[in-house]
NUBA-450992 format. One record per residue (C-alpha): residue in three letters; x, y, z. Coordinates in steps of 0.001 Angstrom, whole numbers, plus 500000, padded with zeros to 6 digits. Example, Ala and Ser with C-alpha at 12.3 -4.5 7.8 and 13.67 -1.06 7.14 Angstrom:
! residues 2
ALA512300495500507800 SER513670498940507140 
***
This chain:
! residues 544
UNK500000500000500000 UNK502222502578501076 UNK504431501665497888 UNK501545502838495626 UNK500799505400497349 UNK504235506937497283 UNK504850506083493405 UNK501815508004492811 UNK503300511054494741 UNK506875511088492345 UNK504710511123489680 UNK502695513979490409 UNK499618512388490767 UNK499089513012494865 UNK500376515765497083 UNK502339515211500339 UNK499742516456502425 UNK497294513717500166 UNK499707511201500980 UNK499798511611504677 UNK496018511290504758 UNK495282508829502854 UNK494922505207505393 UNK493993501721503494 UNK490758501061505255 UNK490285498221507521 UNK489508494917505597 UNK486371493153507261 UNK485828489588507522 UNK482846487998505297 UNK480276487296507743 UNK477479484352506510 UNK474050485784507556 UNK471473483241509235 UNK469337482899506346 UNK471374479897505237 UNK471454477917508033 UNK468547475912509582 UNK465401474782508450 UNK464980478289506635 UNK468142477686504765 UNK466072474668502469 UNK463862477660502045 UNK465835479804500462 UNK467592477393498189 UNK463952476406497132 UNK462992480042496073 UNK466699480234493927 UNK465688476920492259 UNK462252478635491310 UNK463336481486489993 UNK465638480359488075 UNK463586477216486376 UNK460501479417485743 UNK462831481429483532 UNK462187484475486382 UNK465678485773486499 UNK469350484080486158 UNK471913482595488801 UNK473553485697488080 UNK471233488564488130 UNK470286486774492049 UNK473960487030492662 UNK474324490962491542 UNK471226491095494428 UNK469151494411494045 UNK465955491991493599 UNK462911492172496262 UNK461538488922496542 UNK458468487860498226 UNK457531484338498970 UNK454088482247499893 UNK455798481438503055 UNK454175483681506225 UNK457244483420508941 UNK454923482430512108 UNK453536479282509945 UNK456719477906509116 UNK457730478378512782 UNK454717476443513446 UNK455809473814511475 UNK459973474028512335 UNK458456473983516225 UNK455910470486515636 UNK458725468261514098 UNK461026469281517155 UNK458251468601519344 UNK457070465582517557 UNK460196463535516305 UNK461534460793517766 UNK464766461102519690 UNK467268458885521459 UNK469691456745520020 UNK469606455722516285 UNK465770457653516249 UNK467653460828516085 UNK468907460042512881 UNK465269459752511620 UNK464723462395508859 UNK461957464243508113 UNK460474466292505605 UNK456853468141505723 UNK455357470303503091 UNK452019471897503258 UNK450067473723500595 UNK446878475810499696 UNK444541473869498425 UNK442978475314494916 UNK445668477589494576 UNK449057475714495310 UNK450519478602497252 UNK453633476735499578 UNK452319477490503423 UNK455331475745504906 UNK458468473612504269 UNK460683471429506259 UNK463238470278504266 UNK466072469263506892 UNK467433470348510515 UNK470398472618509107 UNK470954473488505117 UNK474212474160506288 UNK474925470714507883 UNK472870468751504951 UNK471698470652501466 UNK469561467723500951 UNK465961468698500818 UNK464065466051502375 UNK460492467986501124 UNK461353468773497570 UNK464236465891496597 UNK463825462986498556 UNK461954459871497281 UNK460514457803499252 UNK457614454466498877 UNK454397455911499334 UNK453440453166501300 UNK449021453127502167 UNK448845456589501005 UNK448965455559497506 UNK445739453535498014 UNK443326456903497753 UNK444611457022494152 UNK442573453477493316 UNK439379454864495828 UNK439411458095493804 UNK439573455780490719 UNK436892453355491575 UNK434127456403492530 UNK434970457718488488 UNK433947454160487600 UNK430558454412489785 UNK431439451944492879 UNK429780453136495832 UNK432056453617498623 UNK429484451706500416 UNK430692448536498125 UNK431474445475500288 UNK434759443425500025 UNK435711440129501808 UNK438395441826503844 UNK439793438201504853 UNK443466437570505059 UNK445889436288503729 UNK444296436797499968 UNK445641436076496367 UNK443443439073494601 UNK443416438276490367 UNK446399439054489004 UNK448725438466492242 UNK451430435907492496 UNK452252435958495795 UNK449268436449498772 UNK448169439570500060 UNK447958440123503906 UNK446845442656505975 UNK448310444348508533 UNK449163441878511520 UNK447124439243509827 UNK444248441093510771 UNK441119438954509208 UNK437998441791508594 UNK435514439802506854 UNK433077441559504998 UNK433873445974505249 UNK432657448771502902 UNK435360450945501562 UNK434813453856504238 UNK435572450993506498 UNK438286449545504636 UNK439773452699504250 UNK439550453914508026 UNK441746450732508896 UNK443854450396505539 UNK442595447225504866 UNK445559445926502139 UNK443141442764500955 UNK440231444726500074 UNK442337447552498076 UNK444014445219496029 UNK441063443555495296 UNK439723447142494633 UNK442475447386492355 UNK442269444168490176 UNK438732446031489510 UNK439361449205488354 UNK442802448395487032 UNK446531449161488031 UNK446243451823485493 UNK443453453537485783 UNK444887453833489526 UNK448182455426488205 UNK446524457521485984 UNK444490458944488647 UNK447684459547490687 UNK449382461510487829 UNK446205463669487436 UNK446143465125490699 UNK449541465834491124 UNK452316463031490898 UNK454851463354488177 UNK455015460081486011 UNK457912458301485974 UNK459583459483483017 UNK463099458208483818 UNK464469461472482879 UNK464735464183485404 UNK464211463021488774 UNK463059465884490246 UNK460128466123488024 UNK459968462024488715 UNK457603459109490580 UNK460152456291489917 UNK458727453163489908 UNK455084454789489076 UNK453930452135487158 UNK450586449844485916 UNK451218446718488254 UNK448825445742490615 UNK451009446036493606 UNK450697450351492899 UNK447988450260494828 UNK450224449422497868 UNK452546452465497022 UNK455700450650495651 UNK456203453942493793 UNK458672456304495609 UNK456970460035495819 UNK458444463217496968 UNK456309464898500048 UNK455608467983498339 UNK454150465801495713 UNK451769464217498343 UNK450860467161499684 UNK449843468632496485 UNK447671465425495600 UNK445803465446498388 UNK445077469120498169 UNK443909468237494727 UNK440609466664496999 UNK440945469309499562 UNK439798471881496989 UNK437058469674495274 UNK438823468407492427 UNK441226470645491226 UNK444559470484491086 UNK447049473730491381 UNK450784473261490613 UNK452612474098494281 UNK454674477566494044 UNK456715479830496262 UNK457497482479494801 UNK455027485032494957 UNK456045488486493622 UNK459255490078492281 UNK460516493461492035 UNK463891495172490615 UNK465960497916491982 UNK463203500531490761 UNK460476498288492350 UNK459349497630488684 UNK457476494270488985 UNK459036491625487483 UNK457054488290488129 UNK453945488120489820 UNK452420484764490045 UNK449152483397489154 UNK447671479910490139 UNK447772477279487863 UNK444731475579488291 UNK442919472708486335 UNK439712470713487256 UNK441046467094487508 UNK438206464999489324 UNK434623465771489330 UNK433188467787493197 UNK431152464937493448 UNK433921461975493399 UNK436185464104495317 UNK433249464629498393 UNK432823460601498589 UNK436608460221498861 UNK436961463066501294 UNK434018461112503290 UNK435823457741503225 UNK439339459392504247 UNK437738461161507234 UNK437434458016508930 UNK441503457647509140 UNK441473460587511646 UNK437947459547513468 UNK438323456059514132 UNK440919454844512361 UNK444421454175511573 UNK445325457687512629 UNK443052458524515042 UNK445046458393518117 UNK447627460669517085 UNK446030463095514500 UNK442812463146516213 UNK440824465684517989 UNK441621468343515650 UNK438095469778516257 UNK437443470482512613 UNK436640468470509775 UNK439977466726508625 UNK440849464423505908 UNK443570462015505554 UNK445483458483505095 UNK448780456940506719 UNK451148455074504927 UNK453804452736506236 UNK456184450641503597 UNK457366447138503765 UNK459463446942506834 UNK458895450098508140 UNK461202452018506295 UNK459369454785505398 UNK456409456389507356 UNK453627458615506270 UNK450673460980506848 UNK449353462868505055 UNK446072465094505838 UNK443949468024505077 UNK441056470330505667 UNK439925472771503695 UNK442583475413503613 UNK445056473067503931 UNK446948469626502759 UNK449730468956504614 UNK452542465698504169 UNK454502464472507125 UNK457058461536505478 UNK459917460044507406 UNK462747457806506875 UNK466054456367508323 UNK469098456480506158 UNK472348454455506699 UNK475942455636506021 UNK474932455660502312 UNK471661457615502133 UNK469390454157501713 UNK466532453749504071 UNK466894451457506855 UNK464171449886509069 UNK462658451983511342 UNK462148449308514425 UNK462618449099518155 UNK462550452994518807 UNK463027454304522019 UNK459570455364523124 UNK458314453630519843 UNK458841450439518949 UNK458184450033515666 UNK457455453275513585 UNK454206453633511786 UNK452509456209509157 UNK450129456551512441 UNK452673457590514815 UNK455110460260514564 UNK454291461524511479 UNK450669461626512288 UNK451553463689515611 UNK453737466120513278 UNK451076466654511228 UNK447923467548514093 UNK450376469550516139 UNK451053471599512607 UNK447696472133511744 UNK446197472823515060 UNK448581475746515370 UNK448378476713512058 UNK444504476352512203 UNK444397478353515452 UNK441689481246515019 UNK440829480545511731 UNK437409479865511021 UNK436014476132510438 UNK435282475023507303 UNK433242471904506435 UNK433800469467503828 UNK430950469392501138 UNK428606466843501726 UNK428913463169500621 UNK427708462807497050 UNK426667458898497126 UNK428219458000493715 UNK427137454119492947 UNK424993454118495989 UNK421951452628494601 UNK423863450350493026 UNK426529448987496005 UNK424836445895496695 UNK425618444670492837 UNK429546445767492931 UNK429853444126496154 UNK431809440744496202 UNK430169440252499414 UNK426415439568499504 UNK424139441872501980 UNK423543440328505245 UNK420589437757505269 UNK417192438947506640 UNK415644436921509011 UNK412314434853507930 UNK409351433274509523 UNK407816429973508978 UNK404238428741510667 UNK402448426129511081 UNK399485424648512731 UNK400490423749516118 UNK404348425516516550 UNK405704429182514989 UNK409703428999514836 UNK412117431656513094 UNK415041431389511103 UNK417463432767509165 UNK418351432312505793 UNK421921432354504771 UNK423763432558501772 UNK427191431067500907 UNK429583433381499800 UNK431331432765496427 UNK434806431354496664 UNK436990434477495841 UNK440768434411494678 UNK440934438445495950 UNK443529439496498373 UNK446014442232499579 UNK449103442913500941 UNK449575444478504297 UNK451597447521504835 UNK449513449488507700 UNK448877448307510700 UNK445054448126512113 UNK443861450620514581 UNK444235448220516956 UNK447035445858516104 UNK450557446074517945 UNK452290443855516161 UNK454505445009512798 UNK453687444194509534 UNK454711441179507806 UNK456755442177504805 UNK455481442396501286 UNK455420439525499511 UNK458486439113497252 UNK459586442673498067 UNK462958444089499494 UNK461362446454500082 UNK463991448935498964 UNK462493452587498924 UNK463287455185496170 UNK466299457466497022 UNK466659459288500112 UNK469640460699499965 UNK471954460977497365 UNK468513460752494923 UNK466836457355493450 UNK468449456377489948 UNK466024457421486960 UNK463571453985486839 UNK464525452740490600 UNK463589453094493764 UNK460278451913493160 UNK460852448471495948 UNK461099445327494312 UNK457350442964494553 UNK457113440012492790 UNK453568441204491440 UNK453105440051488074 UNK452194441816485102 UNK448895443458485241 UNK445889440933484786 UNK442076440734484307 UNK441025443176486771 UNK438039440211487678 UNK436088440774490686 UNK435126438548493335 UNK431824438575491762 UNK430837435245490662 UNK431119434921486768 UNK427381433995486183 UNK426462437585487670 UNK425846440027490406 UNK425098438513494235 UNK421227439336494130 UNK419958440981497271 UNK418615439252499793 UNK415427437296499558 UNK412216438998501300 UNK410743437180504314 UNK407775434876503209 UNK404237435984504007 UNK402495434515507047 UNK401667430382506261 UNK404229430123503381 UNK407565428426503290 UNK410441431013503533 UNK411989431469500034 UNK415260429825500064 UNK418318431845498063 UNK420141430393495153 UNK423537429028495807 UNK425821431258494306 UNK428465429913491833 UNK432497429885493075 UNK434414432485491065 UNK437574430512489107 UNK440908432592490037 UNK442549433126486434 UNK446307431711486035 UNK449021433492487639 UNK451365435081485469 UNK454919434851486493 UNK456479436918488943 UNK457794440021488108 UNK461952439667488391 UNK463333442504490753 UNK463921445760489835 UNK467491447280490045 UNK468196449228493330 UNK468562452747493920 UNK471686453924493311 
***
């Protein structure tokens, strides 16, 4: 310094008197502000990717800085959510490596309420929310419910809810949770409890890919094999998809099920809101994108049917008592290594997912928890996700769901692969009056489902999916393009045959006989032949 400054005096260009003033100011260190570090710092890196892909502004014109940009994200609620995972989580020993990721949107508009991508961006710059895949687990199973009310079955349907199963197309059995046998349920029912045998049976009736289609049109990307961020790997037409061998992103979820949070239509999640220059000359200003995917009237009956999770059902012990109508469905993959809720009411749909990764990023089994046990869509994630939305929801008005439509109701009785219960029937004679009941024999059904959720009131975990390793999609470093998506042995997609008989619909049951006449006796109902079992599926590759 002083050499400059003193070559600029011999040549004329500074006085003395300059010279002696002039000090080199004091270099400061680079200090890293907090906005970085974390939760909040998987906020900020979201916005940057935003900006950038919607063709807002470039890497560098965010770098120059000068921009004013104003996100969908209200600071209070995404405390709210930063303080129920702390609250929530489990802790001690290997369950403080559990990771977590929540994401919570507007329903109808797709506006990004809050985001928990990690505990410090600094630490991990792995968004758990927005990058991680994991196996959707039971929640995928709303995607064949939502399918089956666009083909007209009632949600009042009846399925033999038995188990183990082998449901058409199937090579291996189907069980449900804990071996849980529920004989003849209704899909509310079935749905309440995440009964696997009836929803694969479900399934095989609407088909695999009417069930995927429905879960790409209201709001998972397909698996295109391409970009995984825009990616469902392993999103495919088997019958096992009902079970949620696909491996979703939670921000993906969340969207979906806002998708019946809003009636039916689906809005692409955003975060960005507004965006000004240095003149405060508006640059970007967003605007919903919005599209009706699923008529009001299919979404109400689903909305109906997933109530029951949070009232009596799988989640009802932790995600209960929310005092407001609230929507939702737990989801728990083969061998517990990934965990799910995910929930709404009307102003918002809100994902909980969790997983625990090993040295390498894969997901390990979440069992024998301190405090625990074994970890389930219905615990800790479901607990996340009430102590969320009660603070979020605190002061806000309630909002009811729109009433159940009835779609196929006059009809449930004939879609059924149960028959109704018998009525009783009277028979008299001359010198003694006795009553009976008629019964019918239920048809011989080859239906059945796998069990990934545990009852409502079972303790015991899971038995794993048949012919799966149950290897999740990527956690983190992210899933492979076309892995990830576990590895069942279902075969390729069959007749989607019910466990109606073949020679017709169960008719109802017989009226009672009129005073003095024999009681009418029903016809014996034919045994439905199981089709042949196409070969098993050979494993997919791993995640890598």
């Amino acid at each position: 310094m002083a050499y400059v400054l003193d070559g600029m005096v011999e040549k004329g260009w500074m006085s003395a008197h300059q010279r002696a003033r002039t000090a080199f100011p004091v270099v400061q260190k680079p200090v890293r502000g907090p906005g970085r570090s974390g939760p909040n710092g998987y906020l900020i890196d979201v916005v940057r990717n935003e900006l950038t892909r919607k063709g807002i502004v470039t890497e560098d014109e965010i770098d120059r800085g000068g921009l004013r940009v104003v996100t969908t994200i209200d600071r209070r609620v995404q405390q709210k959510a930063i303080d129920a995972v702390l609250a929530e989580r489990p802790s001690g020993g290997k369950a403080s490596q559990i990771r977590v990721g929540l994401a919570s949107v507007k329903p109808g508009d797709g506006a990004i309420l809050a985001l928990y991508g990690g505990d410090d961006f600094r630490v991990t710059q792995w968004n758990d929310a927005t990058q991680t895949h994991m196996q959707a687990g039971s929640t995928f199973k709303i995607f064949t419910l939502v399918a089956a009310l666009q083909q007209g079955i009632s949600t009042k349907t009846r399925y033999d809810g038995s188990s183990p199963m082998k449901p058409p197309g199937w090579s291996t059995p189907v069980n449900n949770s804990g071996g849980h046998d529920y004989g003849p349920v209704d899909l509310r029912e079935a749905t309440a409890k995440s009964v696997n045998t009836v929803f694969a049976q479900l399934n095989a009736d609407v088909g695999p890919a009417k069930t995927r289609e429905v879960a790409v049109a209201m709001g998972l990307p397909p698996d295109n094999g391409m970009d995984i961020d825009v990616s469902t790997p392993g999103l495919n037409d088997l019958p096992s998809n009902v079970l949620g061998t696909a491996s979703t992103r939670v921000i993906d979820m969340a969207d979906a099920y806002a998708t019946l949070a809003s009636g039916g239509v689906r809005a692409v999640p955003y975060i960005v809101k507004q965006v000004k220059d240095r003149s405060e000359t508006f640059v970007f200003n967003a605007e919903p994108e919005t599209s009706r995917v699923l008529t009001p009237e299919v979404a109400a009956d689903a909305v109906d049917a997933m109530e029951g999770v949070i009232t009596r059902g799988t989640a009802s012990r932790r995600a209960g008592g929310l005092g407001r109508p609230a929507a939702g469905k737990t989801g728990t993959t083969d061998e517990n290594k990934a965990v799910w809720f995910v929930g709404f009411t009307p102003q918002a749909s809100t994902a909980v997912g969790m997983y625990l990764p090993d040295a390498n990023g894969f997901s390990i089994p979440m069992k024998g928890l301190p405090g625990f046990g074994d970890l389930y869509g219905g615990d800790a994630p479901a607990a996340i996700w009430r102590a969320f939305m009660a603070a979020y929801l605190d002061g806000v008005p309630k909002v009811d769901f729109p009433a159940r439509a009835g779609i196929g109701d006059d009809r449930a009785w004939e879609t059924s692969s149960v028959p109704p219960p018998p009525r009783p029937t009277r028979s008299t004679s001359s010198t003694t009056s006795t009553t009976s009941t008629t019964s019918s024999t239920s048809p011989t059904s080859p239906n059945t489902s796998i069990t990934t959720e545990p009852a409502a009131t079972s303790t015991s975990a899971p038995p794993s999916l048949p012919g799966s390793t149950g290897t999740p999609g990527s956690t983190s470093p992210p899933v492979a393009p076309g892995s990830g998506a576990g590895t069942a042995t279902a075969p390729a997609p069959g007749p989607g045959t019910a466990q109606v008989p073949p020679a017709g619909p169960i008719p109802p049951a017989q009226p009672a006989a009129a005073p003095g006449q024999p009681a009418a006796a029903q016809p014996a109902q034919p045994a439905a032949v199981p089709p042949a079992q196409p070969p098993a599926v050979p494993p997919e590759t791993p995640p890598r």
